[in-house]
Backbone bond lengths (Angstrom), bond angles and torsions (degrees), N, CA, C in turn:
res aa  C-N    CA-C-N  psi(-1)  N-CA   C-N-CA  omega(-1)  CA-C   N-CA-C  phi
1 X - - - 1.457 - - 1.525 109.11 -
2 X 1.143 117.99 160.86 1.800 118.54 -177.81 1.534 111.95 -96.54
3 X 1.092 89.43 170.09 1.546 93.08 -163.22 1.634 112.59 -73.20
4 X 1.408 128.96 149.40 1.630 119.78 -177.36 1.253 105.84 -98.49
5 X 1.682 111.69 132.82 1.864 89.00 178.23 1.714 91.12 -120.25
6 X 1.337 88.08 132.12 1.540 116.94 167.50 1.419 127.27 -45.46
7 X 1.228 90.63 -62.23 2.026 95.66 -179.61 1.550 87.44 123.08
8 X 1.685 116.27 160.92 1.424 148.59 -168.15 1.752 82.91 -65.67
9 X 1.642 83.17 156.67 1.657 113.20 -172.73 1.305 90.20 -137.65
10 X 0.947 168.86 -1.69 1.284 152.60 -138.29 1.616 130.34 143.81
11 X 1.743 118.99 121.84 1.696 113.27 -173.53 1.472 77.93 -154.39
12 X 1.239 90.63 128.10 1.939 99.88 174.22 1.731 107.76 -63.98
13 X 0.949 115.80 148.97 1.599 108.49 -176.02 1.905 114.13 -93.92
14 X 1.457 90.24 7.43 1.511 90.06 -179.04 1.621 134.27 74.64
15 X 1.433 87.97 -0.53 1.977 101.54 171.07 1.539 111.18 -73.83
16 X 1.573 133.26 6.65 1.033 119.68 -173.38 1.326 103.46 -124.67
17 X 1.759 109.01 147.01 1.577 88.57 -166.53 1.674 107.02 -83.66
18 X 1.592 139.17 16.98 1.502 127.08 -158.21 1.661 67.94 -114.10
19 X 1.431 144.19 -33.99 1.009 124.38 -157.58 1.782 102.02 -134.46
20 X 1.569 110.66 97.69 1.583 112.86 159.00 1.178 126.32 -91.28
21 X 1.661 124.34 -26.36 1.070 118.43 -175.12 1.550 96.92 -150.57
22 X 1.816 119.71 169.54 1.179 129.57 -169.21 1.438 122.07 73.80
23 X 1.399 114.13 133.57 1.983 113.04 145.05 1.154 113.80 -120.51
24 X 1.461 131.28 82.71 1.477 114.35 -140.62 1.452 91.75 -120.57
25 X 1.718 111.94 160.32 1.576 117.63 172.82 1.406 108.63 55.73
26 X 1.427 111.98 57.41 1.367 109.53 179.01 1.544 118.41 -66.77
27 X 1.359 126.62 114.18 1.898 121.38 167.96 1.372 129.57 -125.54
28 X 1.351 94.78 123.17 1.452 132.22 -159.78 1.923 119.21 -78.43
29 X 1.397 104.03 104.52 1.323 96.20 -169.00 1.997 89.53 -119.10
30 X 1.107 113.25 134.32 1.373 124.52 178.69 2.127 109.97 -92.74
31 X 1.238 108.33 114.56 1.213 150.62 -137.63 2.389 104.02 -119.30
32 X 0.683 132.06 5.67 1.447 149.66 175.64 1.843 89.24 111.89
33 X 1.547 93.05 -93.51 1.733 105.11 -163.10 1.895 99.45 -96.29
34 X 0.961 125.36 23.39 1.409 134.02 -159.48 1.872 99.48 -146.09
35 X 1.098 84.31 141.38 2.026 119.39 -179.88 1.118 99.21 -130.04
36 X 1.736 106.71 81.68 1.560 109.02 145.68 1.230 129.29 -63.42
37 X 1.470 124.92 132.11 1.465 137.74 -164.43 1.584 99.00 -126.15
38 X 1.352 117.57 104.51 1.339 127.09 147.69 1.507 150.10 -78.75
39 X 0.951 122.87 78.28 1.340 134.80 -148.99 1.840 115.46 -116.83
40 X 1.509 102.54 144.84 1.321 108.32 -167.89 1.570 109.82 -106.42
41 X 1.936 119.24 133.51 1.109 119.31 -163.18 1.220 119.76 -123.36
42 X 0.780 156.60 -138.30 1.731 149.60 165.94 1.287 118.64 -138.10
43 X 1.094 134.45 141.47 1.817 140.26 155.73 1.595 99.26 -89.33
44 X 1.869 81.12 166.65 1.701 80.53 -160.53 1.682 100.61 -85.65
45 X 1.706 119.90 53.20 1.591 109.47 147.11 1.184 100.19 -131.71
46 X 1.731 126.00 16.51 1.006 102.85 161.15 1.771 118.71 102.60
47 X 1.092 104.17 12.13 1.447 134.40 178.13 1.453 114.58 -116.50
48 X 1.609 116.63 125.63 1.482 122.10 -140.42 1.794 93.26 -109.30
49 X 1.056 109.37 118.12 1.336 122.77 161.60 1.977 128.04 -89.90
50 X 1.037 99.53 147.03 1.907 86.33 169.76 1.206 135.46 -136.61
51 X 1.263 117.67 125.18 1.904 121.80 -156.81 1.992 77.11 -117.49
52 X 1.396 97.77 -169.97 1.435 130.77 160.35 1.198 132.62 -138.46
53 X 1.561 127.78 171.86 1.597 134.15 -176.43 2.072 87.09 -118.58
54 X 1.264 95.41 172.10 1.482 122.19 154.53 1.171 94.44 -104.60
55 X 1.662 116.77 172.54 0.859 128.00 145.86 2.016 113.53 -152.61
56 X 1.070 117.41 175.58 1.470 98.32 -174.36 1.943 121.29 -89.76
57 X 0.989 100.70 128.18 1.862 84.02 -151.63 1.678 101.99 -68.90
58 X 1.465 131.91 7.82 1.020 131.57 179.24 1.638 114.49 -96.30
59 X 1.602 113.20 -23.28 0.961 126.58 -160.06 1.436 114.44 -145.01
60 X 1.412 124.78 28.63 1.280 126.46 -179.19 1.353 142.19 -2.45
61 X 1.310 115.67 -25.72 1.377 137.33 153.08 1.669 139.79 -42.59
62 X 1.471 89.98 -43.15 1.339 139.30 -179.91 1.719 122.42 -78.62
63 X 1.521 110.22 70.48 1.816 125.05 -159.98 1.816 81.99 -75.76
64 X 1.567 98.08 127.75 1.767 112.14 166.61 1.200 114.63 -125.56
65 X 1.643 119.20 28.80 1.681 122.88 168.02 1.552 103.94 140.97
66 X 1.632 97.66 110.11 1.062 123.64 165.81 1.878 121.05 -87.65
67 X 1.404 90.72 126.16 1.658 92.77 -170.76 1.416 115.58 -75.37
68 X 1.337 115.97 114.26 1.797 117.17 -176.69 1.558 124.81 -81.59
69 X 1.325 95.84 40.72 1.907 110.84 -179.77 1.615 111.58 -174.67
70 X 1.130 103.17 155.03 1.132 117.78 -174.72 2.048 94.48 -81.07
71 X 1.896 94.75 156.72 1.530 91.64 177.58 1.308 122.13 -84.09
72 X 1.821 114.77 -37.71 1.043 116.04 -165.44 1.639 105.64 -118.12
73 X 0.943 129.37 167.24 1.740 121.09 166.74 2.054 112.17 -96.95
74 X 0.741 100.56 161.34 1.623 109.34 -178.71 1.921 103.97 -49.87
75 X 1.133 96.63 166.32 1.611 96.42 159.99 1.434 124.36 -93.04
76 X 1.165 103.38 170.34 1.673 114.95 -159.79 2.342 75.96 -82.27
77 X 1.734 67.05 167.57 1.524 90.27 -161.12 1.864 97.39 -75.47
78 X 1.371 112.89 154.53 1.595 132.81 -132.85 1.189 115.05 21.62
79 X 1.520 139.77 53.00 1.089 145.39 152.45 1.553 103.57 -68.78
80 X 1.452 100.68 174.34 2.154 117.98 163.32 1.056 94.74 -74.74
81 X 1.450 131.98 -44.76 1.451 121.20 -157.59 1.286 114.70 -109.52
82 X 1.397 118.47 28.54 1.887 109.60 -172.60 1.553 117.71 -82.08
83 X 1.121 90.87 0.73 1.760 109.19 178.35 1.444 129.14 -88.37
84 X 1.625 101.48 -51.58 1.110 113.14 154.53 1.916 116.25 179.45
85 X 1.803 107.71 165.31 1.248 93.58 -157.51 1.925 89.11 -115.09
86 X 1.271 103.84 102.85 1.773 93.77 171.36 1.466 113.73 -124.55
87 X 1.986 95.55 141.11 1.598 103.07 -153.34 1.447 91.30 -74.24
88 X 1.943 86.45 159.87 1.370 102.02 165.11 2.031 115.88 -100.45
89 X 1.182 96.90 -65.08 1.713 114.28 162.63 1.697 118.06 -127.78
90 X 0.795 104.25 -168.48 1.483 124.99 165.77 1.357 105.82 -148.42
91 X 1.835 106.18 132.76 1.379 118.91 157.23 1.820 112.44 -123.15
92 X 1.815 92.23 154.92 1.477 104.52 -170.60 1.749 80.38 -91.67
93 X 1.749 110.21 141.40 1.144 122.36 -171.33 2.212 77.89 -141.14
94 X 1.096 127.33 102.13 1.075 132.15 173.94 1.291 108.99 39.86
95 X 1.723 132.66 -132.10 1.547 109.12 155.17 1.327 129.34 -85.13
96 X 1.426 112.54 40.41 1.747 90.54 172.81 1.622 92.59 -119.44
97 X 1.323 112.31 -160.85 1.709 124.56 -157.53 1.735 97.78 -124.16
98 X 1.074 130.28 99.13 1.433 96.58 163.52 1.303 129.66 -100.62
99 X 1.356 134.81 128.24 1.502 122.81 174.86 1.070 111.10 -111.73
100 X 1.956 109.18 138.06 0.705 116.45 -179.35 1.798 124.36 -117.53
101 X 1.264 120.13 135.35 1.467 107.65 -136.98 1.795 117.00 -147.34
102 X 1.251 113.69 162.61 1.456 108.29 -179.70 1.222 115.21 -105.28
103 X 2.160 117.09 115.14 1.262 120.20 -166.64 1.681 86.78 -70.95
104 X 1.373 102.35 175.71 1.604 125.17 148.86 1.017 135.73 -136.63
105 X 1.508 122.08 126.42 1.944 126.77 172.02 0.776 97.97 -116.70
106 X 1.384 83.04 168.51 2.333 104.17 -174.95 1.795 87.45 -80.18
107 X 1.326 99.12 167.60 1.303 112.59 179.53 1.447 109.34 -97.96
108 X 1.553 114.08 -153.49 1.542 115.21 161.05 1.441 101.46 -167.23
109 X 0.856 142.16 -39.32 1.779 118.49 148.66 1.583 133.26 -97.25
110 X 1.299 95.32 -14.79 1.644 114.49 143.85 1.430 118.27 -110.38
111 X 1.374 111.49 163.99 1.251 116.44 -156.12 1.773 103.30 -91.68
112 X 1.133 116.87 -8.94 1.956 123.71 158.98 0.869 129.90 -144.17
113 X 1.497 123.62 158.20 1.736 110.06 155.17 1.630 93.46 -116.70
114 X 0.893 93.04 161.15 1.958 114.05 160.87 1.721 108.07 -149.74
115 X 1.676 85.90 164.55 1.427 111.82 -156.98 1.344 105.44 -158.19
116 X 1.476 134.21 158.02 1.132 132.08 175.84 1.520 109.08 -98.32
117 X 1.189 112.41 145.40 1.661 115.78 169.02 1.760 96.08 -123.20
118 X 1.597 93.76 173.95 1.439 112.92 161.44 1.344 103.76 -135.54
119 X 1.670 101.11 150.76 1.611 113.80 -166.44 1.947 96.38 -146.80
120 X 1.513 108.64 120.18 1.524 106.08 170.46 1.325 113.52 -113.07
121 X 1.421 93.07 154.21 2.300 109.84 -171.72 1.805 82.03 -128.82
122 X 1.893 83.33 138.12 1.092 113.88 179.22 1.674 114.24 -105.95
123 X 1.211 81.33 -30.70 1.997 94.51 171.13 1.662 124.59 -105.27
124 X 1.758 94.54 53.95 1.599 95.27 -177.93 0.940 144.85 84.93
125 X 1.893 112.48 5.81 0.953 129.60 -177.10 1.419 132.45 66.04
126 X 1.675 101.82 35.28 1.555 144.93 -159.63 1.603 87.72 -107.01
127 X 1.220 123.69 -88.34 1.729 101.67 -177.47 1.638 86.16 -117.56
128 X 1.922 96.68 -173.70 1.477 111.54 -147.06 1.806 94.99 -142.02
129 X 1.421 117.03 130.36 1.142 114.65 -178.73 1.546 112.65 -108.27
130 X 1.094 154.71 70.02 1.285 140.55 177.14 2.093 118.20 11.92
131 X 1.512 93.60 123.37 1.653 68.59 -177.77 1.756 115.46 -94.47
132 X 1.718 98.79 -1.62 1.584 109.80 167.95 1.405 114.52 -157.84
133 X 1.316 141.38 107.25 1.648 145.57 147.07 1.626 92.46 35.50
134 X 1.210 122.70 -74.25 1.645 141.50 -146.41 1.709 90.06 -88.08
135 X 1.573 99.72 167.59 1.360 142.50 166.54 1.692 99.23 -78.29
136 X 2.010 105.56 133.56 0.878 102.84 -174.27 1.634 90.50 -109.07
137 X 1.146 159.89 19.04 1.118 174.40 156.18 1.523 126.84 -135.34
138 X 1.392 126.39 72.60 1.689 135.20 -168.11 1.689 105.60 -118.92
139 X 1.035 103.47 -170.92 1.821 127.98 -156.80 1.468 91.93 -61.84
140 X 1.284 129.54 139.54 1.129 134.19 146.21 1.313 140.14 -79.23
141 X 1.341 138.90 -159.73 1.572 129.94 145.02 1.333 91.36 -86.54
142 X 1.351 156.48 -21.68 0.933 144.02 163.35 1.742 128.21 -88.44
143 X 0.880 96.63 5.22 1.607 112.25 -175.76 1.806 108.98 -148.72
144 X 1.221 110.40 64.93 1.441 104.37 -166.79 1.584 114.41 -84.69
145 X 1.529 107.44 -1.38 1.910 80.20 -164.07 1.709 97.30 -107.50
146 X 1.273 94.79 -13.14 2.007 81.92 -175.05 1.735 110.26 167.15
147 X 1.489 115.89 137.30 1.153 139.32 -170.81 1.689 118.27 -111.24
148 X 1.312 139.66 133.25 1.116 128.38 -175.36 1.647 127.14 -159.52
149 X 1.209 141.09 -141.92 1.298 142.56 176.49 1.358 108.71 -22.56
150 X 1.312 110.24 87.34 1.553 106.00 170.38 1.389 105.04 -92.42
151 X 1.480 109.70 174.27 1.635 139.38 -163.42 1.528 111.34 -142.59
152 X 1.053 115.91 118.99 1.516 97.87 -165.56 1.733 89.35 -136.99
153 X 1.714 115.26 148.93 1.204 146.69 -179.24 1.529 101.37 -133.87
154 X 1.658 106.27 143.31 1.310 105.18 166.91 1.471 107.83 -140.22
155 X 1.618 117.67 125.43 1.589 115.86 -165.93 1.488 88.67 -108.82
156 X 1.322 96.27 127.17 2.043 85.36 -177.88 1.318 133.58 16.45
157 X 1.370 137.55 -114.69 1.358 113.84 -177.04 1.338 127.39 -64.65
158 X 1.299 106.88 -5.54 1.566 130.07 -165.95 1.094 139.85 -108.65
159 X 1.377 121.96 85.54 1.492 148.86 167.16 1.184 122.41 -42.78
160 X 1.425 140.51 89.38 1.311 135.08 -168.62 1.742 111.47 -117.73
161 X 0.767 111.32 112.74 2.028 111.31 161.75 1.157 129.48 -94.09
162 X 1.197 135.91 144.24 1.105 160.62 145.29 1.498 132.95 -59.84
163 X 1.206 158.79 100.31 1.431 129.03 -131.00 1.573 111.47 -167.20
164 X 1.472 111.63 127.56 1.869 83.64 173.94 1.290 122.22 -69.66
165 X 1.367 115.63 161.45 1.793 98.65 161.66 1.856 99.62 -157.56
166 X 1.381 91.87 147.03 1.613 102.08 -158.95 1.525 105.35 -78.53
167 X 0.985 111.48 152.90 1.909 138.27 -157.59 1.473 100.38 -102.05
168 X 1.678 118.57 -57.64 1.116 122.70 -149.43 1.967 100.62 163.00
169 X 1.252 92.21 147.24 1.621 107.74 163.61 1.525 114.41 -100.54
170 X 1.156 109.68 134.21 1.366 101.40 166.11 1.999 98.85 -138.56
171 X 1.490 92.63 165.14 1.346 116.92 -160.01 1.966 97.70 -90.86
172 X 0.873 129.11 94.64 1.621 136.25 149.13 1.535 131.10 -98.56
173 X 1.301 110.98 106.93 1.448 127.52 177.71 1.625 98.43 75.73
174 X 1.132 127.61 37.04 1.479 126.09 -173.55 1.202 128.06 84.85
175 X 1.845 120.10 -8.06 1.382 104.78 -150.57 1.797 71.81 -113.79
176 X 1.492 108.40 -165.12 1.772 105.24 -170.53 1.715 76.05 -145.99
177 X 1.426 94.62 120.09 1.858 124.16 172.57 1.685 113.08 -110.18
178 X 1.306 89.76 139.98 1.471 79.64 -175.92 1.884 106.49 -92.13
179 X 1.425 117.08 157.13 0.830 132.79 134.97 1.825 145.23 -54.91
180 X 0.722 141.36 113.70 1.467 140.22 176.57 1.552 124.51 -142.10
181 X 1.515 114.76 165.09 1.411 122.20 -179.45 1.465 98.96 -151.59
182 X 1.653 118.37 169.81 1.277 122.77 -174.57 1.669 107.47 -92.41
183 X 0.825 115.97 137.43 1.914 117.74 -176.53 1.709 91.21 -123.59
184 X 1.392 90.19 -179.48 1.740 118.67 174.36 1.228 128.54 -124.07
185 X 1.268 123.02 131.31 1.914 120.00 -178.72 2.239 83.11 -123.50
186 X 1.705 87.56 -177.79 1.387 112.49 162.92 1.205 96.95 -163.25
187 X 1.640 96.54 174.51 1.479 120.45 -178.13 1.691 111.87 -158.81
188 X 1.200 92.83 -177.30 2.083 93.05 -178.07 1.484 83.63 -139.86
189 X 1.237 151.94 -30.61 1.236 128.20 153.05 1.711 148.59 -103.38
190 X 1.269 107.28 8.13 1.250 149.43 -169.10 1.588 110.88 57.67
191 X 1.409 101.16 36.53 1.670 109.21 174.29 1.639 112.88 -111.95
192 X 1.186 104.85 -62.81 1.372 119.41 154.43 1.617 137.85 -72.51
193 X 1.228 108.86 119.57 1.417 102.37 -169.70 1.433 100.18 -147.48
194 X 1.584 98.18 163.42 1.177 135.99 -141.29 1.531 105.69 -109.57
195 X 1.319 152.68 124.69 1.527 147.72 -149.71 1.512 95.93 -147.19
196 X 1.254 113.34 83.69 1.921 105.64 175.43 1.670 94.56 -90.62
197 X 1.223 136.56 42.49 1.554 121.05 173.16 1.597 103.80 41.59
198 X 0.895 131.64 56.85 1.413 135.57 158.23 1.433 129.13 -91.06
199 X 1.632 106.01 99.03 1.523 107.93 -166.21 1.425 100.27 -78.36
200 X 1.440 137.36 127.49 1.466 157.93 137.03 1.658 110.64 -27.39
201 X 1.695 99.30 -103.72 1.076 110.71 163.09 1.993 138.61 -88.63
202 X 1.084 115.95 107.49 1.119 93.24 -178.97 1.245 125.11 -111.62
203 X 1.353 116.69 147.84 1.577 128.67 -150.17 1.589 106.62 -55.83
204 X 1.196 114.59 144.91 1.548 136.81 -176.13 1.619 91.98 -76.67
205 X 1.164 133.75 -22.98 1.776 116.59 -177.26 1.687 98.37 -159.58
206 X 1.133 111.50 165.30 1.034 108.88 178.89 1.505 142.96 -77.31
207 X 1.606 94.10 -2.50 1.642 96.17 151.29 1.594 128.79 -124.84
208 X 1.626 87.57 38.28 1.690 79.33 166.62 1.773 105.13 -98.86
209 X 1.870 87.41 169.22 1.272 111.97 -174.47 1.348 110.42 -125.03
210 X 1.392 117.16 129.21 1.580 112.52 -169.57 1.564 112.42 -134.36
211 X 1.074 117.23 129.57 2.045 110.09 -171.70 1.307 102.68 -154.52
212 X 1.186 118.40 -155.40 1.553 135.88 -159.56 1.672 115.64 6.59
213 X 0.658 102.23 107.07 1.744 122.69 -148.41 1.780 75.46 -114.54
214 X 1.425 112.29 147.89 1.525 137.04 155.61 1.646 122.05 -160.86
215 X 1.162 105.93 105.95 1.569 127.68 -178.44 1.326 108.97 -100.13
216 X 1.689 86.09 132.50 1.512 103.04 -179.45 2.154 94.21 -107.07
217 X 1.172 113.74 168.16 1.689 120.36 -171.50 1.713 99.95 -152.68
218 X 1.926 89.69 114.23 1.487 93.34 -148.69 1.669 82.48 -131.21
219 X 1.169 120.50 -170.65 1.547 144.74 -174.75 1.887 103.32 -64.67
220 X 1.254 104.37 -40.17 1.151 104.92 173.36 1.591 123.09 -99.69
221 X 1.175 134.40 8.05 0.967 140.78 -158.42 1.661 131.20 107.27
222 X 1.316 130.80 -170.58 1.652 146.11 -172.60 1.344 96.12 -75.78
223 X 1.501 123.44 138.42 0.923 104.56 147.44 1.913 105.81 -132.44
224 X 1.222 111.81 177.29 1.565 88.19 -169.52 2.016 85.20 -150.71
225 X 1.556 95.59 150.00 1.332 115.82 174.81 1.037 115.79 -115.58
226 X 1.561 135.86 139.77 1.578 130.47 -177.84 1.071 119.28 -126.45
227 X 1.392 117.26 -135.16 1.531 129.30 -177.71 1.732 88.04 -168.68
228 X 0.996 104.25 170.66 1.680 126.90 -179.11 1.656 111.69 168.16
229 X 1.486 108.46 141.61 1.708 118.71 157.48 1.156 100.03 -141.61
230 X 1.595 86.93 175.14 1.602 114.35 162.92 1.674 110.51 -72.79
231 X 1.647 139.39 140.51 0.963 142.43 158.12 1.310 111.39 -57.38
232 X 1.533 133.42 -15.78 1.518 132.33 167.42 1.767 96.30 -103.04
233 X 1.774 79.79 154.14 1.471 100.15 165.17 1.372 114.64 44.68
234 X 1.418 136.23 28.57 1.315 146.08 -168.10 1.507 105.52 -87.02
235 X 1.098 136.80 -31.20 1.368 133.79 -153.56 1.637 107.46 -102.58
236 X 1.531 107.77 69.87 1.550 113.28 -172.65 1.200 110.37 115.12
237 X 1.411 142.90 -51.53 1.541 168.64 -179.38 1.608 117.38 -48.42
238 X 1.341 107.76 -145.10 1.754 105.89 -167.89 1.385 99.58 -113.55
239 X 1.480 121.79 -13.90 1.334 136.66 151.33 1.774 118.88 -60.13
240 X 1.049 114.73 -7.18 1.777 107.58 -172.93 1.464 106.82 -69.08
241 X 1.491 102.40 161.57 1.462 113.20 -176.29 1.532 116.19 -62.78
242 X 1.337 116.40 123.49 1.340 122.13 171.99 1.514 129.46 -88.11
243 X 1.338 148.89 -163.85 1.430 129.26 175.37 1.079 90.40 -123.00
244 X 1.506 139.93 139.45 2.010 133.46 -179.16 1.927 92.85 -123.14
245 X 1.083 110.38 172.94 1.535 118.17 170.66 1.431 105.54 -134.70
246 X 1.268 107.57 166.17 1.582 104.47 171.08 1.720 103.67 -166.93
247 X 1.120 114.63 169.08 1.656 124.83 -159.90 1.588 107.34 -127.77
248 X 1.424 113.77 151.22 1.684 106.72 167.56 1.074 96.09 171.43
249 X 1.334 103.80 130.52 1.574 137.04 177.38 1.617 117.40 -72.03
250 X 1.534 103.01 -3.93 1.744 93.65 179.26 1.617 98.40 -141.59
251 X 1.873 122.35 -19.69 1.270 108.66 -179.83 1.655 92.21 102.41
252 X 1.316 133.82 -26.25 1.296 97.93 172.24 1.558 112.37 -129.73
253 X 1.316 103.38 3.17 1.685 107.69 172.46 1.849 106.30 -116.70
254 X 1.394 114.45 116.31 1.316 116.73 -141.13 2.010 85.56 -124.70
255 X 0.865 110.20 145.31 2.060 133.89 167.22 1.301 112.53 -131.57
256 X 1.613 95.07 97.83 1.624 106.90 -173.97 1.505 86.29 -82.91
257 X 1.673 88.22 146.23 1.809 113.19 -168.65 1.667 89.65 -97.73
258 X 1.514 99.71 -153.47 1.378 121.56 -176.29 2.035 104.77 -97.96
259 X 1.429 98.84 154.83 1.247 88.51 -167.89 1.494 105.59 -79.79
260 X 1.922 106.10 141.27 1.385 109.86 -172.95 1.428 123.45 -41.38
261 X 1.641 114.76 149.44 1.447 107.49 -166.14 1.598 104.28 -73.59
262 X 1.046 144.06 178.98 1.501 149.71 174.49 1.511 133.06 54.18
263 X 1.698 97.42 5.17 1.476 121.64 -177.67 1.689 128.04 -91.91
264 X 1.603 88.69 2.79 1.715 95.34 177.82 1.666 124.31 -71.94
265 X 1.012 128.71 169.49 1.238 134.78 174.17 2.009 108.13 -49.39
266 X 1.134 135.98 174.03 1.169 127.35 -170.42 1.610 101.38 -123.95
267 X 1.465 130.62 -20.30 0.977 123.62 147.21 1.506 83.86 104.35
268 X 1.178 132.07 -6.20 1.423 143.59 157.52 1.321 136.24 -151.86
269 X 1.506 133.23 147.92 1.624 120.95 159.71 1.609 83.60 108.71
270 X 1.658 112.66 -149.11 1.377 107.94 -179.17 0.902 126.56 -80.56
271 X 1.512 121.90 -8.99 1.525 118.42 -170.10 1.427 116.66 -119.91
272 X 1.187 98.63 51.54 2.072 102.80 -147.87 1.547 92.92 -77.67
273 X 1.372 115.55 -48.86 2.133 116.85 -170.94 0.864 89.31 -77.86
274 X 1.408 143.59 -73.93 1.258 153.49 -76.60 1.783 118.03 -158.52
275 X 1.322 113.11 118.52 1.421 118.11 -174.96 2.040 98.78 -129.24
276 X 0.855 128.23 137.31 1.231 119.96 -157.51 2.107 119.61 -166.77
277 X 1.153 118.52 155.46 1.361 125.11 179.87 1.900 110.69 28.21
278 X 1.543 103.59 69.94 1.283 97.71 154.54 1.143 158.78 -74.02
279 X 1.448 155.15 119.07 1.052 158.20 150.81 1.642 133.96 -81.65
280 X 1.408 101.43 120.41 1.521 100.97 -179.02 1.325 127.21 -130.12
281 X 1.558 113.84 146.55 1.557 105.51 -172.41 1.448 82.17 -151.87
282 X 1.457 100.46 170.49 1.912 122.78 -132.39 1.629 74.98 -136.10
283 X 1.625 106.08 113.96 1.746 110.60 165.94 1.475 89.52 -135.35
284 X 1.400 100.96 140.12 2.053 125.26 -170.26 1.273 88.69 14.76
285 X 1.541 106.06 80.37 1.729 103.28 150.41 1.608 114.70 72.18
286 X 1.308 115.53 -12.14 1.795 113.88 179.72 1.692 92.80 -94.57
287 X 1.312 122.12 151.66 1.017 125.68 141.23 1.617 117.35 -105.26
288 X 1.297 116.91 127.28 1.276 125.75 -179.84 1.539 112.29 -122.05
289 X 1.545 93.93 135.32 1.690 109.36 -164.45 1.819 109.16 -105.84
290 X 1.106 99.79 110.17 1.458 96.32 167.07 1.111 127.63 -74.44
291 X 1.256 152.27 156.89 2.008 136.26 -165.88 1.879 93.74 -177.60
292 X 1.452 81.32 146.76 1.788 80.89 164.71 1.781 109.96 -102.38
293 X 0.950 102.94 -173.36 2.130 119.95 -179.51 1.028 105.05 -121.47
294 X 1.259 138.59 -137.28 0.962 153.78 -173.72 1.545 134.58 -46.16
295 X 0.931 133.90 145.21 1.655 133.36 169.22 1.729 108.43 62.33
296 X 1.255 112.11 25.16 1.656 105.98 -172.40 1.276 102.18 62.44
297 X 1.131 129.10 61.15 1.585 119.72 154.08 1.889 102.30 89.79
298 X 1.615 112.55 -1.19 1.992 102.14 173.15 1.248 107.25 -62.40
299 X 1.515 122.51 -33.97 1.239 124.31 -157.19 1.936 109.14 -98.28
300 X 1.001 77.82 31.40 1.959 79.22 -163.33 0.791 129.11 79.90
301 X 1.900 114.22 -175.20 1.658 122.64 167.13 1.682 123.85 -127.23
302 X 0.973 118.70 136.26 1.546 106.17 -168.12 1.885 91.37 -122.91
303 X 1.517 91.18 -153.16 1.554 86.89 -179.37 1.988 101.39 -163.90
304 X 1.467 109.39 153.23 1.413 117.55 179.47 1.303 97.41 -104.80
305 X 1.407 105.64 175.80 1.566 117.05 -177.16 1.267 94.95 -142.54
306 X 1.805 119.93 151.29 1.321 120.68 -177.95 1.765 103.09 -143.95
307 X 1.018 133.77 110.43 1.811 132.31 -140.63 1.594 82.55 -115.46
308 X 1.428 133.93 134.07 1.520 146.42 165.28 1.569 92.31 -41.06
């Protein structure tokens, strides 16, 4: 059956000054009777901060406490992250929180870099301390232009991510867009990790862009949800971000399927171009997908439901 989409849950109203605009990259960590939603927002220059919503895990619709602060503060100046800090996941590491996440700097012949950091909460995943200055996942000699939205699973000793990482820039209509695809790292403590250049998904043409990857690990295997566009005409257009799926029996050799049924744009309201940065988690047997619409996350985030 295809997926049901609900309609928007949530658009910050812009009364706060760390957050005027955006709810973008919504991620969903399930909490007993509660769907914590972590999501990254903007100040008005444009530098992405990240708080969260509740929501009711029976009734997704249903907001039961909106967080009135941001978790973490920016990074100190020439940091990865002095620009801005937007989550990737959250993992339960005994009682603390870890998130793991995409810093941001201004660029200088491109217009950013990003990098992944990790940040742990001791009080519930209420605020967030950096667990080092640096990016715990950045550019390689094999991965030189850029690292981002990681996803992280841990199977007993084994720490695995999911992660964007940049391809190449190329120049459209003057401005310089990046390129990207989803790759693979590991680790044995989720501090240190391991980067064999392992492409996941790789792009259907040569200017698509594909990231924020979220895998669920089920009876039958991985399955993983994304994002992807066209490097043209993306921003509203026939290029906007779409939602893709894909399958794999081991986690690093992946067969992207057809795109999920009921996940297209609506052709009106908030999500009319644009379907984008999924997250999914499995409550009594539903899996329910959180995603943004429009404008990268201006227009909010709502969520679909998909019932066995």
């Amino acid at each position: 059956m295809p997926w049901q989409q609900k309609g928007l849950i949530f658009k910050p109203d812009g009364s706060r000054s760390w957050s005027r605009s955006h709810a973008q990259v919504p991620s969903a960590l399930l909490l007993g009777d509660r769907i914590r939603i972590y999501y990254a927002t903007r100040d008005a220059l444009g530098c992405s901060h990240t708080s969260f919503i509740e929501v009711d895990a029976s009734n997704p619709s249903k907001l039961v406490y909106d967080h009135p602060h941001s978790v973490m503060a920016l990074g100190e100046a020439g940091t990865h992250d002095e620009d801005g800090v937007m989550v990737g996941c959250v993992v339960l590491v005994g009682d603390e929180f870890w998130m793991y996440y995409t810093g941001w700097s201004k660029g200088g012949s491109v217009p950013y870099r990003v990098s992944c950091g990790l940040a742990i909460s001791h009080d519930g995943g209420v605020t967030f301390e950096r667990a080092f200055d640096g990016p715990v996942v950045d550019r390689t000699r094999f991965e030189p232009h850029m690292t981002m939205s990681p996803y992280v699973l841990r199977e007993g000793p084994l720490w695995r991510m999911w992660y964007g990482s940049g391809l190449s820039w190329v120049e459209v209509e003057g401005q310089w867009e990046p390129i990207y695809a989803i790759k693979y790292a590991e680790s044995r403590d989720g501090l240190s990790w391991n980067q064999p250049n392992l492409l996941c998904i790789p792009p259907l043409h040569a200017l698509e862009a594909n990231t924020r990857p979220s895998v669920l690990l089920g009876k039958s295997g991985y399955e993983m949800w994304f994002s992807y566009r066209n490097s043209e005409n993306f921003r509203g257009g026939d290029g906007a971000y779409r939602i893709g799926r894909a399958t794999s029996d081991d986690g690093f050799n992946w067969q992207r399927q057809q795109d999920p049924q009921g996940l297209r744009p609506t052709g009106s309201g908030w999500n009319s171009a644009m379907m984008a940065y999924p997250s999914v988690v499995v409550v009594d047997g539903r899996r329910i997908l959180f995603h943004n619409g429009d404008g990268f996350g201006r227009a909010g985030f709502g969520y679909a439901i998909w019932e066995e």
